[in-house]
N, C-alpha and C positions, 0 to 999 in steps of 0.2 A: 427537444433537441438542444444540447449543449451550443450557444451561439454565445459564446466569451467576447471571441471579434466584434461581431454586430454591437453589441452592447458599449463594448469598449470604445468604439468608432464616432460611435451616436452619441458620447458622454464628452469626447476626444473634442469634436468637432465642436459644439456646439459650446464648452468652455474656454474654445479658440477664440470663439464666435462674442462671447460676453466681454472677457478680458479687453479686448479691443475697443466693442461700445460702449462698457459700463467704466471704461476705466478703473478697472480695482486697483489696488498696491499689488503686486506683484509681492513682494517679500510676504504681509500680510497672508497673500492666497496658499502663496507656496505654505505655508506656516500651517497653516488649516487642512490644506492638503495631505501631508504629515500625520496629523492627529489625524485624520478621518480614515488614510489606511493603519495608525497605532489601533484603534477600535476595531476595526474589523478584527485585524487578527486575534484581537484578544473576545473577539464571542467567536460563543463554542457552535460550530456548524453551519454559519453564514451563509444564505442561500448564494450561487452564483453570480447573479446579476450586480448583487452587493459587492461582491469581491472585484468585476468586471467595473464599476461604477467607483470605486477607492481606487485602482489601480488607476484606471486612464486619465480623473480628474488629477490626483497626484501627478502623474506624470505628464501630463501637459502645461502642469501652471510650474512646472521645478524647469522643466527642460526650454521653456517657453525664457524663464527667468536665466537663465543659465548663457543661454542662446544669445539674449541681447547683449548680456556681460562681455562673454566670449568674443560674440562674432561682429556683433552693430555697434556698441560702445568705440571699440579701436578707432573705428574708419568714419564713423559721423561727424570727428572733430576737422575731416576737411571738405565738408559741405560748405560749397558758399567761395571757396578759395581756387586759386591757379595753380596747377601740376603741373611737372613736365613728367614722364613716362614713358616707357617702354609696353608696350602692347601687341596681341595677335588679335587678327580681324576676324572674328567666327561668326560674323552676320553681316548680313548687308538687306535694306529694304528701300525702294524707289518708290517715292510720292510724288505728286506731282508738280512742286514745286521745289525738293528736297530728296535729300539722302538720309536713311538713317540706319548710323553704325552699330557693330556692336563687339566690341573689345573686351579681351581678356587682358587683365593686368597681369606683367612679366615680373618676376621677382627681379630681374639684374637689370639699371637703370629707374627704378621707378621706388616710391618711398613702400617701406618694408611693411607699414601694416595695410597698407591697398593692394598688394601685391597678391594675384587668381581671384582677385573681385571681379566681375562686370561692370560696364558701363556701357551705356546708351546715349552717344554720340550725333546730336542732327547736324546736316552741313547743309548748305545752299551753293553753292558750288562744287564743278567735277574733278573729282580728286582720281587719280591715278593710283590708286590701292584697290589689289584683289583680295578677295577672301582666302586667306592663309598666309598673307603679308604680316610682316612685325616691321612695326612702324613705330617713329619716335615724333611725338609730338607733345603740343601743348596743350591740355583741356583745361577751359572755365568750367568748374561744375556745379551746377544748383543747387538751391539751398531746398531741398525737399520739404512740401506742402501736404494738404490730403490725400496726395497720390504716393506717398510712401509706403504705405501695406501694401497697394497695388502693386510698384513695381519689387516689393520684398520679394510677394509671391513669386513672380518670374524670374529670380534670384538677380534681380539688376539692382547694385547699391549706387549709381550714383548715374543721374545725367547728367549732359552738359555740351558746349560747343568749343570746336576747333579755334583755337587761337592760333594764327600764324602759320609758317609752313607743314607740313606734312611729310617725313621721309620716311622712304622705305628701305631696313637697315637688312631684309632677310625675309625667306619663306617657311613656314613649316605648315604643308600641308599635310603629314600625319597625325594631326590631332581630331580624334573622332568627330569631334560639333565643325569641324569643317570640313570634312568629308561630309559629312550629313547634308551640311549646309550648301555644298560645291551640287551634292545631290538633287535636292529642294528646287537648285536652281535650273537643274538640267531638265530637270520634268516639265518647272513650269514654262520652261523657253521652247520644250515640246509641243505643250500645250497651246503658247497663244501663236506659234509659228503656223498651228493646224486651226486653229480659232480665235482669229487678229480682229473679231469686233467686237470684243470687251469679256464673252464667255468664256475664252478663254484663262482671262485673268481672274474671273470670278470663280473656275474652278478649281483652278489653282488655291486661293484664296479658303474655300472651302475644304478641300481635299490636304492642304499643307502647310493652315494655318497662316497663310502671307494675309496678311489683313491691309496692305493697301490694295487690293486686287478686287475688296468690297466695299464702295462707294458709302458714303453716308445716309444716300437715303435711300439705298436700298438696303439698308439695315435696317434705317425706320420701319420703312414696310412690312418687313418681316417681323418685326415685331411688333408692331401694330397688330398682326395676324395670329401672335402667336408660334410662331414657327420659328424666332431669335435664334433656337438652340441647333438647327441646322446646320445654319453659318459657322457651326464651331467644330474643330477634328474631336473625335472625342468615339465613344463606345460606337457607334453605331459606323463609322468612317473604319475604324479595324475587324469590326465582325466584316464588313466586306471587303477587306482587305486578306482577311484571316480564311471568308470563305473562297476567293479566287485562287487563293495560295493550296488549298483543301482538294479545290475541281484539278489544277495543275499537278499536284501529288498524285490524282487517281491514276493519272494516265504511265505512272512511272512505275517501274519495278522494285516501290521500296515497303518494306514493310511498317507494319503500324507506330512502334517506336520510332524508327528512323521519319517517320513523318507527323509523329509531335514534338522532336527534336526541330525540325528544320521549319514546321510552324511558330515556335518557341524563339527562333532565333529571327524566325521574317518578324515577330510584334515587336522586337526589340527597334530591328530597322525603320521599321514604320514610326515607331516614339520618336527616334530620332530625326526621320524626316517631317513630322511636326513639331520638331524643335524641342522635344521633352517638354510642354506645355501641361498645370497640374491633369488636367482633365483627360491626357491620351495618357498621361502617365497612371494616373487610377483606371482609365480601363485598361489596359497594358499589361500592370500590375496583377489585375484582377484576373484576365484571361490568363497570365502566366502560372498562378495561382490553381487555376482549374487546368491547362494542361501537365502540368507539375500532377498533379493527383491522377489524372490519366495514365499518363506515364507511369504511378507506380501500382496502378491498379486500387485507387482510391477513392471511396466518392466523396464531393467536395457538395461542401453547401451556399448557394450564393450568396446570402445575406452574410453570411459569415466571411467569405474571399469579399465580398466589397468591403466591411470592415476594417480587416486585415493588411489590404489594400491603403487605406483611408489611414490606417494608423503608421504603417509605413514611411509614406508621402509625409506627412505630418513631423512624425520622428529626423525625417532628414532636412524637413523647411518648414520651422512651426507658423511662416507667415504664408504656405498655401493656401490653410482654409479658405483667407482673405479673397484669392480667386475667384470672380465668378462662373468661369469658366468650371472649376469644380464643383461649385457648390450649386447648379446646375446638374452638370453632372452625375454626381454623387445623389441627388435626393431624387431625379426622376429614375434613374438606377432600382435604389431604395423601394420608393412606389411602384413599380414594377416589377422587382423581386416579389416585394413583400403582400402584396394586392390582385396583382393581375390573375392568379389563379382562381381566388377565390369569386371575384368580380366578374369573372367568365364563367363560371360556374352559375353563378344569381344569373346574369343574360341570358346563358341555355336554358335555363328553364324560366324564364321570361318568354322566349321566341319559340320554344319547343324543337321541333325537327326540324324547323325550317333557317335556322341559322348558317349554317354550314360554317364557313370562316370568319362570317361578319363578330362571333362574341369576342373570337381571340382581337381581332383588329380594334375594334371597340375598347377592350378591357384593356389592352397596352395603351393605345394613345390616352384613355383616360387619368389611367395609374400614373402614368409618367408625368402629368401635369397638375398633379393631387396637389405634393409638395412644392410646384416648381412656381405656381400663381405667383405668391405672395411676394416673391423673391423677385420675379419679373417685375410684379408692380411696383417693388422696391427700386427696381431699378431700373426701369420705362418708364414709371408712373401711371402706367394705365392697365386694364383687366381690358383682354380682348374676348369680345363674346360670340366670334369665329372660329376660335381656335379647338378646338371640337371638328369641328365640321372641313378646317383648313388642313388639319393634320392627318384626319382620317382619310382624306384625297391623295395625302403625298407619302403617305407610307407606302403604299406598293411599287410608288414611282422614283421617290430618292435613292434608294438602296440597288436599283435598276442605273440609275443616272451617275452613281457615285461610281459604279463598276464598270460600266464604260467608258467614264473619265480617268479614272486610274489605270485601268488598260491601256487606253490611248496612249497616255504618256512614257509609260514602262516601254511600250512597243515601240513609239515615236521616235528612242533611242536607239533604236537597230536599224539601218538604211534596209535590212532585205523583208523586215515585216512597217516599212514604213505604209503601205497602201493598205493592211490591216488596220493598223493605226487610223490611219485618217478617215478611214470608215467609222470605226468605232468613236471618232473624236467628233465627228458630223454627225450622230446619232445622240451624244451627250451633249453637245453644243444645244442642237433642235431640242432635245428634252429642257435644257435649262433655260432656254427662251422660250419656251412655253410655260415651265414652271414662276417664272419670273411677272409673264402676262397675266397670270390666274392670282398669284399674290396683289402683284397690283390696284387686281379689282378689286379681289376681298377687301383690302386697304380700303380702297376708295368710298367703298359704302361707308352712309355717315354713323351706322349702328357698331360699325367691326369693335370700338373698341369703347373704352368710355374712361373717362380721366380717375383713378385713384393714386393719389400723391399724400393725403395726409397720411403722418407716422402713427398715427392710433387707429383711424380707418388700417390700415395695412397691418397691423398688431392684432387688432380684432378679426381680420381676413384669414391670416394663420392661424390664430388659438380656433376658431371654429372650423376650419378644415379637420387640423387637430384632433378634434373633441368628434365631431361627426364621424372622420374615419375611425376612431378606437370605437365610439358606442356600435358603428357597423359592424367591427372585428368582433368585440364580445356580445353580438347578437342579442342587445336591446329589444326589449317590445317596442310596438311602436310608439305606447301611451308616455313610455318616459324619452324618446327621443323628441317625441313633439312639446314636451315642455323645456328638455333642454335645448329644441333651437326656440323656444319665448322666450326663453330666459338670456340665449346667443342676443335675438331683438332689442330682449330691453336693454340689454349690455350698451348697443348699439345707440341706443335712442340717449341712452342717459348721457353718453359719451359726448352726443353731438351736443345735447342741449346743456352739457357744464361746460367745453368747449367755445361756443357761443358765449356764456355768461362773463368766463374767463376773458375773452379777446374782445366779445363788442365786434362796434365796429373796424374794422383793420384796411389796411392797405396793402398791396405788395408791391416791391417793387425789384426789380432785375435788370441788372449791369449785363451786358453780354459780355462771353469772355474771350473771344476773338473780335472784336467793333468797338464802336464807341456808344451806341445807342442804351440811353436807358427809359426804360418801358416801368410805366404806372396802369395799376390797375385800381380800380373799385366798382362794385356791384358791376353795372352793365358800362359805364365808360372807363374809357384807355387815356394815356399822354406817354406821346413818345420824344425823349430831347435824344437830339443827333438822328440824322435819316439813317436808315439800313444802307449797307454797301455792296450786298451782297445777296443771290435767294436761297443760300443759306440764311442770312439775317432775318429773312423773311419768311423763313419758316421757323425759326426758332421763336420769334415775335409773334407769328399766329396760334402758335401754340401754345404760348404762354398766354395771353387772350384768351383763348379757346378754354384751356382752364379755369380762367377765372371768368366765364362766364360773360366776358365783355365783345359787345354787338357794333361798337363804334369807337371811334379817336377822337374825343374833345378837340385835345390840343398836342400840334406835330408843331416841335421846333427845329431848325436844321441849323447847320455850324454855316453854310453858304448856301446861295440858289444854285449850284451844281448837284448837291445833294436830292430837290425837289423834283430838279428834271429824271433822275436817272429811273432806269426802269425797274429795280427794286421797289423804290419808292409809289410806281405806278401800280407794280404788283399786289404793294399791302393797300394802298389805297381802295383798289378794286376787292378785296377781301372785307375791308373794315372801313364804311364809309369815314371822310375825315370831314371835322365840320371846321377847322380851322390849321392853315399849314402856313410858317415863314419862315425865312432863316435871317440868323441873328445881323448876319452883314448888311441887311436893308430896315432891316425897323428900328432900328437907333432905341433900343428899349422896348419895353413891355411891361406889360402888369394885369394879371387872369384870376381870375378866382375858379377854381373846380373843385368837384363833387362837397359843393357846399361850403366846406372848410379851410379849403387848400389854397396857398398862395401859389405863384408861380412868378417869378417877376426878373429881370436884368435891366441895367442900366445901361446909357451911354458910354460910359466910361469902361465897363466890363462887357462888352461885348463878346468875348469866349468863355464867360460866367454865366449859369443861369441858379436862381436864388430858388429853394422852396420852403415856404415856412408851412410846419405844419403846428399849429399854436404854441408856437415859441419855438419848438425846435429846428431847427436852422440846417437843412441840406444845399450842399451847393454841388452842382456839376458842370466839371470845367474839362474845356477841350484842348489845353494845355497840361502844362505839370507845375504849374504856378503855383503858390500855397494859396490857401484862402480861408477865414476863419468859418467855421463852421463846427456843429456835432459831426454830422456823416459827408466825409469828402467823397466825391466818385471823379479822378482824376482823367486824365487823357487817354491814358490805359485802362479804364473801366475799375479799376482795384478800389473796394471799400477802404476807408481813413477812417478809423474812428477818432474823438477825441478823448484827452485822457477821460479817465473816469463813465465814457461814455461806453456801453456793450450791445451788442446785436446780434441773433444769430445768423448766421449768412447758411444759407441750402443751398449748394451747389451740382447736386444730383442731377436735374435735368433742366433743359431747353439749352443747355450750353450757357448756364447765363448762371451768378451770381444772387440767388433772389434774400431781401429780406422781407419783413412782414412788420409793419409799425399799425399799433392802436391808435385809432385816430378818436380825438375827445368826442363826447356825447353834445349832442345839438346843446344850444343853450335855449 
């Protein structure tokens, strides 16, 4: 079967995906790009794939290169700086301590090369701006960090906070991202008006993408579990959006055209009431795709509409890929397409007659999670060994849960089907509070999940997914599958023990990036300076622990005794026996030796300094902004200093925390 798409898609994406970590020169790739589609055309009869594989890589590393010139170069040079502007408000999101905006830049009033940029706006105070307001104010905007792809992807170029007053000069609420938006909001005030203790906001959340409406740790848990991709609007939130709209058509007098028309135009609305997010816009994309081919009497191939889809998306924001939310997405998609058939096929005749539904239910949650591990563990840091058995549970029941939550609120909006409504909203409420109790537990067992964070463990976790799923596809004997997974082994073994030889003995240590505490690990003890404030802190710090493997806290130093008392502090305690705990305000100095090597020491005189030498190298962490000579500063804000000439790499991926990793010398 001719699949140009697919190929194109899977060549698209994953040179999106390099460009980014490997850092190439752009000019350089684009350069090579060029020559590699010159070659092709010049051999005579170039199989497909070649021509699909020239094409896409060219055209991502030219357009990619083009893109930044164009569209990021203008506007980066007022990162860091004060605007005044002209703006319309097409978002709006409540945390709980916070507002957070979301503005279109107005060409009239505001400087001409930021002018239909986004920006993302937090305030801490309540402002008297609706959504569809054009407001004139002042934004500080940030100087964007490792969260710049991120928020590329979402097409926001710049954040930042309100300086000064806020006026509102004018309304225009016909601009479609505010209808959508004005929409978003009606559903979800449907929503928790009929489910006010908390299920409502987390359906919301779920269903239209409002991502304060899902709590922190109840993300963790779902992803602990495996289930992360739930939480996100994405293909499976408009298949039942697509089939409600499908059962509502039956009952009507319209014919088949006229109701892949008005299907066509509800997945349109549905994008926009999850905010055109890369991931509802690839499945979106992809359904419009296949009823497009419907419609003309066409058959459509999936692998080929996700591609197609994929290269789209990409072509109009080459910083989607970045998305995880896509790239989620897009690969359990992928595995699903591209697997589930034949994997259901192997389980029927595994089980014989007595299957009935259980191969298809099987063979999709499988498939969909082929690709998706490695990338979760990329980005949780841990392989959950539930998630099998957690998904196979909620696939019959989310797809039931998601259709009574979007019912509810559609209806919510009409006073004369509101008692419909509220039935239907007490039946997805009860589901989602039950769904919620059963993750929890899975959560809670201490086997759900198991920590992988190193980047070569996770490299190695891929290529052998990889390698396994192709030798399955082209139906391998057994005898050469089982030497290439010894050979996967030794891959593994070699890995860990040049790994080892390379680093020794090592330390790690993590700055949290909301607190001030920073947490030491080695082998089986811990030292934490500055107490947690919070059980967030306290879970971020048992977690970071937990990974590395440590059983207890040598030595807790606190900034005051107000810190020792609080119940944070009682919490990690009770987690992680402490064999030693003071704060600098009462001991007039100190001086520790731990895990053998390690100094720890403050003086009198610097009581909001604490010294750690680890032989010769000099870390100081202070709970001011004072300067202090040191290699690695960790100042009062938790921010690594380095000093000149001094480098480190800092992984900031998970526990919310800043971590680096320092070699610590060999015993003498």
């Amino acid at each position: 079967m001719n699949r140009f798409f697919h190929i194109a898609g899977i060549v698209w994406f994953t040179t999106a995906l390099l460009i980014e970590w490997t850092g190439w020169n752009q000019v350089l790739t684009a350069l090579s790009g060029a020559v590699l589609v010159a070659v092709v055309i010049f051999i005579e009869k170039p199989p497909l794939w070649l021509y699909a594989t020239a094409a896409a890589f060219c055209g991502c590393v030219c357009f990619r290169l083009v893109y930044d010139q164009a569209q990021l170069s203008p506007v980066q040079v007022y990162e860091g700086h004060t605007v005044e502007l002209c703006a319309l408000v097409t978002g709006r999101e409540r945390f709980r301590n916070s507002l957070r905006w979301t503005l279109r830049v107005l060409s009239e009033g505001s400087p001409e090369a930021i002018a239909g940029e986004q920006i993302r706006v937090t305030g801490f105070t309540p402002l008297d701006v609706e959504l569809g307001d054009v407001v004139k104010c002042t934004i500080e905007l940030d100087c964007l960090g490792d969260d710049r792809t991120t928020l590329y992807a979402s097409d926001i170029r710049f954040t930042g906070l309100f300086v000064g007053e806020v006026l509102v000069t004018g309304t225009n609420s016909r601009d479609p991202r505010v209808r959508f938006a004005q929409l978003r909001e009606r559903l979800s005030l449907s929503l928790n008006q009929m489910l006010p203790n908390g299920e409502g906001s987390l359906l919301s959340g779920i269903l239209f993408g409002i991502r304060s409406g899902i709590l922190p740790a109840l993300r963790r848990q779902y992803a602990r579990v495996g289930a992360a991709h739930l939480l996100a609007a994405s293909g499976l939130h408009l298949s039942v959006f697509n089939g409600l709209l499908s059962v509502f058509l039956r009952g009507l007098p319209v014919s088949r055209r006229q109701c892949r028309l008005v299907q066509m135009l509800g997945t349109v609305v549905f994008m926009g009431l999850g905010g055109f997010s890369p991931s509802i816009n690839r499945a979106g994309l992809m359904l419009l795709v296949w009823l497009s081919a419907d419609l003309l009497g066409r058959d459509s191939d999936a692998l080929n509409s996700l591609g197609f889809a994929l290269v789209v998306l990409l072509f109009c924001n080459p910083y989607a890929a970045y998305s995880l939310s896509l790239q989620l997405s897009y690969l359990s998609t992928m595995g699903i397409c591209a697997l589930s058939r034949p994997f259901e096929r192997w389980i029927d005749r595994l089980l014989g007659f007595c299957g009935g539904k259980l191969p298809g239910m099987v063979s999709v949650t499988f498939c969909a999670g082929v690709f998706t591990q490695p990338l979760l563990c990329r980005e949780f840091g841990e392989l959950s060994l539930v998630s099998p058995a957690v998904n196979l549970i909620l696939a019959p029941i989310f797809p039931f849960l998601l259709g009574c939550g979007l019912t509810a609120a559609l209806l919510g909006c009409f006073p004369p089907f509101y008692t419909a409504a509220r039935v239907l909203g007490l039946a997805a409420g009860t589901l989602m509070r039950q769904v919620n109790r059963m993750v929890e537990w899975w959560a809670s067992l201490p086997f759900a999940s198991v920590p992988v964070r190193d980047r070569g463990m996770i490299l190695w976790f891929a290529g052998s997914a990889a390698v396994l799923v192709l030798l399955w596809v082209l139906h391998v004997s057994k005898p050469q599958v089982r030497y290439a997974s010894a050979l996967l082994a030794l891959c593994l073994l070699a890995g860990k023990v040049s790994g080892r030889a390379v680093w020794g003995d090592s330390m790690r240590i993590a700055a949290a990036e909301n607190g001030t505490t920073l947490a030491f690990a080695y082998g089986r003890q811990g030292a934490v300076i500055g107490a947690p404030a919070s059980d967030t802190d306290v879970q971020n710090l048992t977690d970071f622990f937990v990974s590395c493997g440590v059983d207890r806290i040598t030595l807790l130093v606190a900034e005051s005794e107000d810190g020792l008392d609080g119940s944070p502090m009682k919490a990690l305690a009770k987690r992680f026996p402490v064999e030693a705990a003071f704060s600098l305000e009462r001991c007039y100095g100190f001086e520790a030796e731990l895990f053998g090597r390690v100094w720890f020491y403050a003086d009198r005189q610097s009581a909001r300094h604490v010294t750690v030498d680890i032989d010769g190298l000099r870390l100081v962490k202070t709970f001011d902004q004072d300067p202090a000579a040191a290699h690695l500063l960790v100042n009062g804000r938790n921010d690594w200093i380095f000093a000149p000439g001094y480098e480190a790499a800092v992984d900031d991926r998970y526990f919310s925390s800043r971590v680096v990793t320092l070699r610590l010398p060999p015993d003498p």
